[in-house]
N, C-alpha and C positions, 0 to 999 in steps of 0.2 A: 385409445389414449392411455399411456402408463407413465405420465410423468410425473417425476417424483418433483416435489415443493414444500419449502417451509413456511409453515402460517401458523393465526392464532389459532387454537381450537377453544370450543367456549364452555364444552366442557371439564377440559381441561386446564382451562384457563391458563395458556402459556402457549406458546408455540411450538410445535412440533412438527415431525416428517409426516407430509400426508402425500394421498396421492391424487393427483389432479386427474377428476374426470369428466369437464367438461370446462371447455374456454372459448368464450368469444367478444370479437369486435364491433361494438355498436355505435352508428353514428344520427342521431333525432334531429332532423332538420326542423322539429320545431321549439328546438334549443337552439337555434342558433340566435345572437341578441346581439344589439350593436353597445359598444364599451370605450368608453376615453380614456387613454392615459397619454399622460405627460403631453396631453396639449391636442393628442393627434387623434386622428378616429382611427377604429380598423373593426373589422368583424370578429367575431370568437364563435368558433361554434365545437359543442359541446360533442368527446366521445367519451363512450362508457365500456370498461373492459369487463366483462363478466366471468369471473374464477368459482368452478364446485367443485372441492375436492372432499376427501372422506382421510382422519387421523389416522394414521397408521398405529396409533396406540389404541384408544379406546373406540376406533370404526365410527363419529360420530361423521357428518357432514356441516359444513362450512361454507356459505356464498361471502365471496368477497366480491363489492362492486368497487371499481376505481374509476372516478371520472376526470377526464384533463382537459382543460379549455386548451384547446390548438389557438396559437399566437399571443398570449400571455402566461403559457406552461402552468398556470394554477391546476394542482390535481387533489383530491380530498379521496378518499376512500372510507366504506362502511362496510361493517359487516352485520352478517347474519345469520346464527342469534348474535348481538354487539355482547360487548364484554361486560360483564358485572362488577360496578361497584360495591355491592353486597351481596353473599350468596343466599336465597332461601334457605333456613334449617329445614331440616325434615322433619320437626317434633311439632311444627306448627298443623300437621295437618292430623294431630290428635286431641286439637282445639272444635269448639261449636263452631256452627255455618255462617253466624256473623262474622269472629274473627279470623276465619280462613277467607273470606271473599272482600274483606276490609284492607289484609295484610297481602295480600295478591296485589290488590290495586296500590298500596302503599310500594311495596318493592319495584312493582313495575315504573310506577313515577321514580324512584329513585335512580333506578338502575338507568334509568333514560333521561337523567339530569332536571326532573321535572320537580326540584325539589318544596315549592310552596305548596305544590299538589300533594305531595309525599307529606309534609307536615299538619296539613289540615284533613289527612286520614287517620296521621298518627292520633290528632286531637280527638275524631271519634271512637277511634279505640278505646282512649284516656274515656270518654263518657262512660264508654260500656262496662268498661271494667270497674268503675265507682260505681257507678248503679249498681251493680249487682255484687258488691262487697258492703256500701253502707247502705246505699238506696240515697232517696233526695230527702238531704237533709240540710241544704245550704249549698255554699258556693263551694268553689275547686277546693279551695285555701282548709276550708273547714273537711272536707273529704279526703284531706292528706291529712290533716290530721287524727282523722277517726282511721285511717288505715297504721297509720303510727302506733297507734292505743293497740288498736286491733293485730300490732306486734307482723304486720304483712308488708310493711316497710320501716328502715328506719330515718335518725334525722336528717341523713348526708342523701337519700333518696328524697324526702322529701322536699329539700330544695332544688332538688335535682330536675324532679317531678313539676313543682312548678313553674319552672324558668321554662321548660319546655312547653308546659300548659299557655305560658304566657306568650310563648312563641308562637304558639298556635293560633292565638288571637288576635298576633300581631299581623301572621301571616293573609286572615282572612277581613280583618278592619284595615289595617296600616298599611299596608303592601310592603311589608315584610319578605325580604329573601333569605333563606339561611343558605349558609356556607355549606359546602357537603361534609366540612369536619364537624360541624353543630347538628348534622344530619345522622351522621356516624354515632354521635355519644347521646341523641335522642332513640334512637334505635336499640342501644347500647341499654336503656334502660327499658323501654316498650317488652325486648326480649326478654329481661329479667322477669319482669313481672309475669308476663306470657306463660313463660318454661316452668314456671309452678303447676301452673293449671292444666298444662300439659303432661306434669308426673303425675299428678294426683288423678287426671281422666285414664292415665295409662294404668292405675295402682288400680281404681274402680274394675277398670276392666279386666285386670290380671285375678284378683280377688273374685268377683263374678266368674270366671271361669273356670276355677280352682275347685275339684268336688271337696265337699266339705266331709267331713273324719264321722268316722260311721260312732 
């Protein structure tokens, strides 16, 4: 099979020429489920078209499924890997092992619209990274502000900082959902504070490896 097809690619994050190497027609007769509409009964039973092809750009591979209910034409399609609402940086995995397996689960709930999940990892991050700038000295409120003094944020962060801390709480007491753009500009900040920690491990490391002058 050498057919060429247009699709997303997910690491490219756009669509591109790829070539299809593997397609097929699938029918689960135990999908099939009985369905009303407009008064009347009829059957639907479910097929699933299976597409692998490989970018012609960057060689990655691509599964698209597309399923269509026969007699009411509803079709939905997925893909795999699905598309990313946010990309992982790469500078996170110059972070400790807490915050790489924190921010793993964090992205991956995002990226798969899971976002009360995604916000009540971001809230653990928020713990870890207060502990270990001021320690336990109080509540959140008081912790942004010893990071303030401590010149590691400033005011427009610190409210920043909070409204999302609060969010956090809301997420896990209130049932709280946030929007994926209050997910974006909680991220937006998470990163900030993050990618310090990340130059200054890289700086450590550069420094320790550097022979020192005779």
């Amino acid at each position: 099979m050498n057919t060429k097809k247009k699709a997303y690619c997910h690491k490219c994050r756009q669509d591109t020429n790829q070539t299809l190497l593997f397609a097929e027609t699938e029918y689960d007769t135990r999908e099939v489920f009985f369905e009303k509409l407009q008064g009347e009964s009829r059957w639907v039973v479910e097929q699933r078209l299976w597409n692998l092809s490989k970018c012609l750009g960057c060689e990655m591979l691509n599964l698209e499924i597309e399923t269509i209910h026969i007699g009411n034409s509803n079709t939905s399609k997925k893909q795999m890997p699905g598309k990313s609402r946010r990309v992982v940086p790469s500078w996170i995995f110059s972070l400790e092992r807490p915050y790489i397996e924190l921010l793993a689960e964090v992205y991956t709930a995002f990226n798969n619209g899971s976002f009360r999940l995604a916000l009540m990892g971001v809230r653990a991050i928020f713990d870890i990274f207060m502990q270990e700038k001021v320690g336990d000295i109080g509540g959140f409120k008081k912790k942004l502000l010893e990071l303030k003094k401590l010149h590691l944020i400033n005011s427009t962060q610190v409210d920043l900082l909070d409204a999302a801390i609060d969010a956090g709480s809301a997420t896990a007491h209130r049932g709280y959902n946030p929007s994926e753009e209050v997910m974006h500009s909680v991220m937006d900040i998470v990163e900030h504070l993050l990618k310090s920690i990340s130059l200054e491990n890289k700086l450590i490391e550069i420094t320790s490896s550097t022979p020192k002058r005779e």
